[in-house]
C-alpha positions, 0 to 999 in steps of 0.5 A, a space after each residue: 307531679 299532681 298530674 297524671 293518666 287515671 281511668 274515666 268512668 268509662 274506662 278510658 285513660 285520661 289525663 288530669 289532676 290526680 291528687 286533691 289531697 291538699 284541696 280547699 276552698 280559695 280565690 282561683 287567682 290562688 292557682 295562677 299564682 303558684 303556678 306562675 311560680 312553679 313555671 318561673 323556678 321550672 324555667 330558671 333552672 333550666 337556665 332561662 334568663 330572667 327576660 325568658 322566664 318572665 315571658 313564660 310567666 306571661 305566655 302562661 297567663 295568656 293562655 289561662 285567660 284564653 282557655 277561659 274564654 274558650 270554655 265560657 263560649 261553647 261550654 266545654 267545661 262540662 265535657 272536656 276530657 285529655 284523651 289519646 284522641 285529642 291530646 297535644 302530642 306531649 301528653 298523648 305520648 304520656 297516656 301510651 306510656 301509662 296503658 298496662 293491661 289490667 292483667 300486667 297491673 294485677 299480676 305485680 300485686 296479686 297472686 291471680 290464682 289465690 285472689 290474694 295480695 302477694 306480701 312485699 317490702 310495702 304490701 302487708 296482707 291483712 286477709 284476718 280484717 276482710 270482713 270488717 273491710 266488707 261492712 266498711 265496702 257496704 257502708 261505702 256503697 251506700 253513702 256515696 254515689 258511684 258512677 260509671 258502667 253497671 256491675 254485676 251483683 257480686 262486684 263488691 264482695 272484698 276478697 283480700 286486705 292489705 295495709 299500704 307502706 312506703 307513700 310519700 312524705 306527705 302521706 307519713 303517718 296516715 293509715 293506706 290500704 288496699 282493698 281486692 274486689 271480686 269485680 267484673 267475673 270472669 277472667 284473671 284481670 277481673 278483680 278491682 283494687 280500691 286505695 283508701 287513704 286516710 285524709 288530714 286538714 288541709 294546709 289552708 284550713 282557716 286561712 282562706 277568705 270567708 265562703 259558702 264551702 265550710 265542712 269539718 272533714 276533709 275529705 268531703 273537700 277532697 271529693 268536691 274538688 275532684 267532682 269539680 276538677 274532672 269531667 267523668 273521672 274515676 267513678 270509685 271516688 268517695 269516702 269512708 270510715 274506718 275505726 272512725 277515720 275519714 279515709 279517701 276511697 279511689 281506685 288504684 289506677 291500673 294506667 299509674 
């Protein structure tokens, strides 16, 4: 459920990792292990006999270790992406699922008119902080490097706040908001919605092995695994403070 179809810094739909949250520092073999589990429990209750779920286990590792080798030979790592173009047909089929127009996304959280959130069970406006949302922005802006496209001058002017209810159980609570930026100009979809989350310790905090990568707040290991974990992947991804919280900053993915 950590796997989804998010926007690269070009704007094109990809599929990847898409929540970090939990990220920390540890032995790779970390990974392979507790995805070995994950497929092991997928498959026996699928009903799978104990012969099939060891040979899924063991087609997994195969092919962990096979694509390692293929990224170490022609460098793929630093370029790869999962796009529509070169998607197994699974995955493919995922991406066409998830492309909503950016309008047809706006239009279920914004009265486009207004340039204002629309209130709702789990959308709370709060157009009274918008100024202080706006230093939070401009702080932002500096401290982090943003990729992607240019913009024009007026991209970061905050125009609505609203605090985010009914996130999962993992995320109770932990403050989220959304943030409505003017965005590209012209036209109804031009507005761009920011998720700023507030983080937590990682679960694994002060359990790995000893290594290079220490930090006391979380969140600069939540950006560091996506820089790691996405090639080109979501340009808005970075930190802030609020009322000196450490929140995550991304953008709320019109493809979620």
């Amino acid at each position: 459920e950590n796997f989804g179809v998010m926007p690269s810094d070009d704007g094109t739909p990809i599929f990847g990792v898409n929540d970090f949250d939990e990220a920390w520092m540890a032995p790779f073999t970390w990974d392979v292990k507790r995805c070995a589990v994950g497929f092991q429990i997928c498959a026996k209750e699928n009903g799978f006999k104990k012969k099939h779920r060891r040979k899924a286990v063991r087609a997994l590792a195969d092919g962990y270790l096979r694509a390692l080798v293929d990224y170490a030979r022609d460098e793929r790592a630093d370029s790869f992406q999962f796009r529509m173009d070169n998607s197994p047909e699974m995955i493919r089929d995922l991406i066409k699922g998830a492309m909503d127009t950016r309008r047809e996304f706006l239009e279920d959280l914004i009265d486009l008119d207004r340039c204002r959130f629309m209130p709702s069970e789990k959308i709370v406006p709060v157009s009274s902080r918008i100024d202080e949302f706006q230093g939070v922005i401009d702080t932002y802006r500096k401290t982090n490097t943003i990729g992607g496209a240019a913009r024009p001058k007026d991209f970061f002017i905050v125009r609505d706040v609203a605090i985010k209810k009914g996130s999962g159980t993992a995320s109770l609570g932990l403050d989220r908001y959304f943030v409505l930026l003017e965005g590209w100009g012209d036209g109804d979809d031009r507005c761009v919605v920011l998720e700023m989350k507030q983080t937590r310790r990682s679960s694994l905090y002060g359990l790995v092995p000893e290594n290079d990568f220490e930090t006391s707040d979380q969140v600069k290991a939540i950006v560091a695994a996506q820089e790691i974990h996405l090639v080109g992947g979501d340009p808005f991804y970075g930190c802030a403070k609020i009322e000196g919280k450490s929140f995550l900053v991304r953008e709320r993915s019109p493809f979620k």
